[in-house]
C-alpha positions as a Markdown table, in Angstrom:
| # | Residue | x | y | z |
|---|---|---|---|---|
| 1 | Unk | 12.8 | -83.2 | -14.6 |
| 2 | Unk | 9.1 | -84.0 | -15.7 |
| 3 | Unk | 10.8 | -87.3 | -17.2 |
| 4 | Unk | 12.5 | -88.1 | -14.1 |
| 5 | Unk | 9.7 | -87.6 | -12.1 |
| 6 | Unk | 6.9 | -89.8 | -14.6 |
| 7 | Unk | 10.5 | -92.5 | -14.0 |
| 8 | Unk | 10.0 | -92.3 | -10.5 |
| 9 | Unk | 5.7 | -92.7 | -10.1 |
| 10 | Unk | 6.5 | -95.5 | -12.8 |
| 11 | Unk | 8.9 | -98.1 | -11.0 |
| 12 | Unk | 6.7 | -97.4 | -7.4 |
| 13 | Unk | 3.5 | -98.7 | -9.5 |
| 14 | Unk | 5.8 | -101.9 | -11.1 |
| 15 | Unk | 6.8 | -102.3 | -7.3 |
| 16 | Unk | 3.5 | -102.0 | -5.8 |
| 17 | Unk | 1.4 | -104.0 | -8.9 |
| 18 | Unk | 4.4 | -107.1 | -8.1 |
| 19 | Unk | 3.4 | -107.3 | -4.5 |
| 20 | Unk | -0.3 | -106.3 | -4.8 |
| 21 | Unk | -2.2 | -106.9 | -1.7 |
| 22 | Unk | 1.4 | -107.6 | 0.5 |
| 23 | Unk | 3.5 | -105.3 | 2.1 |
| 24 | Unk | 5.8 | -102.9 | 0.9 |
| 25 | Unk | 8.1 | -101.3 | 3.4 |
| 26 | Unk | 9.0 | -97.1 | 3.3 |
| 27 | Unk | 12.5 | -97.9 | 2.4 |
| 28 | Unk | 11.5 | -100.0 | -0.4 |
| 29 | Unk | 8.8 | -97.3 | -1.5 |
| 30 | Unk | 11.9 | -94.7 | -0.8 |
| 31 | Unk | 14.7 | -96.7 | -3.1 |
| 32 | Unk | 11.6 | -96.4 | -6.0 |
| 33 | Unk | 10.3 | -93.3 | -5.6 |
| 34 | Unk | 12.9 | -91.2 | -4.2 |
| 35 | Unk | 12.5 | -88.3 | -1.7 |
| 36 | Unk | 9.2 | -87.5 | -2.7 |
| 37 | Unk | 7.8 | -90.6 | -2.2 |
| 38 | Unk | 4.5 | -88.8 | -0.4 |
| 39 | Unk | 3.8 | -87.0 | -3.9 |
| 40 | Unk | 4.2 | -90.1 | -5.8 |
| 41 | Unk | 1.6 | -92.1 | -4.0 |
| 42 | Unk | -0.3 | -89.2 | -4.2 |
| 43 | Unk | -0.5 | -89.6 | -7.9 |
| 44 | Unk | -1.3 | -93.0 | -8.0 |
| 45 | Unk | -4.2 | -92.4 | -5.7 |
| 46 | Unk | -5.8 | -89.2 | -8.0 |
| 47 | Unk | -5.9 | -91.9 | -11.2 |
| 48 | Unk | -7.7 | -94.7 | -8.8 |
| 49 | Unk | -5.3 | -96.8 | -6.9 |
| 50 | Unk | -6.2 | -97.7 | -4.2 |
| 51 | Unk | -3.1 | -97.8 | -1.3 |
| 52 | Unk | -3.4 | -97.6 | 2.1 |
| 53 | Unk | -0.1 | -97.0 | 4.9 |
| 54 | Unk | -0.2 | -99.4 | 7.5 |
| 55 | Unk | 2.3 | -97.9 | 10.6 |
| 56 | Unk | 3.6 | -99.7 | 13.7 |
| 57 | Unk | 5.0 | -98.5 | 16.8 |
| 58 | Unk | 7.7 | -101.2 | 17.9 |
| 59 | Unk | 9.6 | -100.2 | 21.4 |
| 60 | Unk | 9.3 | -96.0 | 20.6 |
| 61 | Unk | 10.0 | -96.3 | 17.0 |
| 62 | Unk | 7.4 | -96.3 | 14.1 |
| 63 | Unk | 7.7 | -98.4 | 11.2 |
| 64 | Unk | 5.5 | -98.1 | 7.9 |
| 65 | Unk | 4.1 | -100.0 | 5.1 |
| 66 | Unk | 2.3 | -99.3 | 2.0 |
| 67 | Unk | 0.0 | -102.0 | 0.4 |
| 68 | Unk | -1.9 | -101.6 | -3.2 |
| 69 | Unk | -5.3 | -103.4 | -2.2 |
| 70 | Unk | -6.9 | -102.0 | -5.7 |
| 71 | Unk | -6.5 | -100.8 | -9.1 |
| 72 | Unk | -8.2 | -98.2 | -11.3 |
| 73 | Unk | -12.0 | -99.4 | -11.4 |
| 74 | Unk | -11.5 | -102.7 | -9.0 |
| 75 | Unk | -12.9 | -102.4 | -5.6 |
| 76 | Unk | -10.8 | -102.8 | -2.6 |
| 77 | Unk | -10.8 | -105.9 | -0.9 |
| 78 | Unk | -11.9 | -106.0 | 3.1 |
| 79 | Unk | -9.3 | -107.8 | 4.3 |
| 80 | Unk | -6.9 | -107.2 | 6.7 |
| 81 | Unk | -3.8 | -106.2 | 5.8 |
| 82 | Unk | -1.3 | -109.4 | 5.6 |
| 83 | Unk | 1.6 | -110.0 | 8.2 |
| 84 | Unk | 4.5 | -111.1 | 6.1 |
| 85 | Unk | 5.4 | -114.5 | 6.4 |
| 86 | Unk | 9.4 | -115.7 | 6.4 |
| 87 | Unk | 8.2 | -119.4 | 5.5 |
| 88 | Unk | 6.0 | -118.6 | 2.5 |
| 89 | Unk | 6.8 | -115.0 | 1.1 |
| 90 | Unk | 10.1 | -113.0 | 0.6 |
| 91 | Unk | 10.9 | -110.9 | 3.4 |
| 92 | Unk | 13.0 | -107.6 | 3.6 |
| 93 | Unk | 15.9 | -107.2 | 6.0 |
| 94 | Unk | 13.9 | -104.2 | 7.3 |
| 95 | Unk | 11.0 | -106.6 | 8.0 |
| 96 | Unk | 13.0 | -109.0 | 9.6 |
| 97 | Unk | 14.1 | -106.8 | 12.3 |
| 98 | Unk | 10.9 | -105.1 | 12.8 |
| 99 | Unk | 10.0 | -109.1 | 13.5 |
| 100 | Unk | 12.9 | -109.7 | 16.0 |
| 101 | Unk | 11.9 | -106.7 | 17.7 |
| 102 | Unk | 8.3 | -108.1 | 18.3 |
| 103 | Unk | 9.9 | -112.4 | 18.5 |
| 104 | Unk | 8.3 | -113.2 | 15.3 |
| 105 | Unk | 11.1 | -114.6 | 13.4 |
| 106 | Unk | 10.9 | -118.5 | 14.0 |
């Protein structure tokens, strides 16, 4: 299980490192990480990363983000966290909607 687990921490950092500074939506975080997505991020913080949740209420719902602003030994940026853009970055479905919900999509 220890394997599985180390698996698990290991393909959420690849995910996060490939879309450093950008958004990374829960069920993207959840298809990497698995269930325990909450402990694996946990982990990454304790050896320095630096990741902050970004959440959004959108008509009674709540939707969430994580984004890696630093590594181990960097210092974090202060910036605000990026709205993804359809026209110049790849976009999830998920984001999509959340962006029809709020009439961001053209």
């Amino acid at each position: 299980m220890a394997n599985e687990h180390r698996t698990r921490t290991d393909r959420l950092l690849a995910l996060l490192l490939a879309r450093k500074g950008r958004r990374v939506s829960l069920p993207e975080v959840q298809r990497a990480a698995g269930a325990q997505h909450g402990a694996r991020i946990g982990e990454l913080r304790e050896h320095g990363y630096v990741i902050d949740n970004v959440m959004e209420r959108m008509e009674g719902e709540i939707y969430s983000w994580y984004v890696l602003r630093a590594e181990p030994g960097e210092t974090a940026p202060m910036f605000p966290i990026p709205q993804a853009q359809p026209q110049t970055e790849a976009v999830s479905r998920w984001e999509l909607e959340c962006m029809a919900r709020r009439g961001r999509t053209g």
